[in-house]
C-alpha angles and dihedrals in degrees: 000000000000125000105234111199112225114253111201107185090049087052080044097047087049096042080058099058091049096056084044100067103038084056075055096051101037115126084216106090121205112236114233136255098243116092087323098277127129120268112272113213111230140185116203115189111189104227120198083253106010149042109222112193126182137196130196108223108160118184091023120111126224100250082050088063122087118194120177132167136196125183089311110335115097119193118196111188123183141173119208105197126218109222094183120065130188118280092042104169083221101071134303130248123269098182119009109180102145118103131240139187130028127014112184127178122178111193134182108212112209089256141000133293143220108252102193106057092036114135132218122175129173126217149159086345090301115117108211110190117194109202115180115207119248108259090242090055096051132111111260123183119217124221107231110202129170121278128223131275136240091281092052089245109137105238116240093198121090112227117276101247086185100104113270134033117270097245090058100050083052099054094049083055085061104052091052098056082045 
């Protein structure tokens, strides 16, 4: 039998990720820090032209959802109402796991939106925003053309992407009839 010696920030180490995990696993949510509402799960696609995010909120109504921007931050606020309360005459909760009241989300989008001709449609309990980017904050392409050369003349060749420089391949062209 072999002596072991304890080891208390290693029990300690292990005593944290269980606790840990049953905080992972609670039934009881923290609320978040934003506005005291409860998280609101997102998914944001970047678009060529446009950010499209979208929200599940299912039981809310549309008059019940708040979206606001500003340069690019976007705020969606919701409220999903309870209409039965406890002491209904007509029976009383066993389980009662579903959330009411306030969802809140604050993003930052990578760059800023048009405002104006932004989109939000609700559907199915599923909240879609449109939001077009800004036309500074879109993606333009350059045309790259050949420059001039020493004499200002604009060159009409495109550049030789074969490996070397065409004088060079001519004056070792040279060397080798010399």
């Amino acid at each position: 039998m072999s002596i072991t010696r304890w080891d208390p920030v290693a029990d300690a180490v292990g005593l944290r990720q269980v606790m840990d995990s049953l905080l992972e696993q609670s039934f009881v949510r923290p609320r978040s820090d934003e506005g005291g509402g409860f998280g609101l799960a997102i998914d944001v696609e970047d678009r060529d032209d446009a950010f499209v995010v979208e929200a599940a909120i299912p039981g809310s109504a549309p008059e019940d959802v708040e979206i606001s921007v500003t340069g690019d931050v976007v705020r969606i606020r919701a409220e999903r109402r309870d209409t039965r309360q406890e002491g209904d005459p007509n029976g009383r909760f066993l389980v009662r796991e579903q959330r009411y009241g306030v969802f809140e989300r604050t993003l930052r989008l990578p760059a800023a939106v048009d405002t104006g001709a932004a989109q939000a449609e609700f559907t199915d309990g599923v909240l879609r925003i449109t939001l077009p980017k800004a036309q500074q904050s879109r993606e333009q392409r350059i045309p790259v053309r050949a420059g001039n050369d020493q004499s200002g003349q604009p060159q009409d060749q495109v550049a030789d992407t074969s490996g070397g420089d065409r004088s060079e391949r001519k004056l070792g062209a040279d060397r080798q009839s010399a």
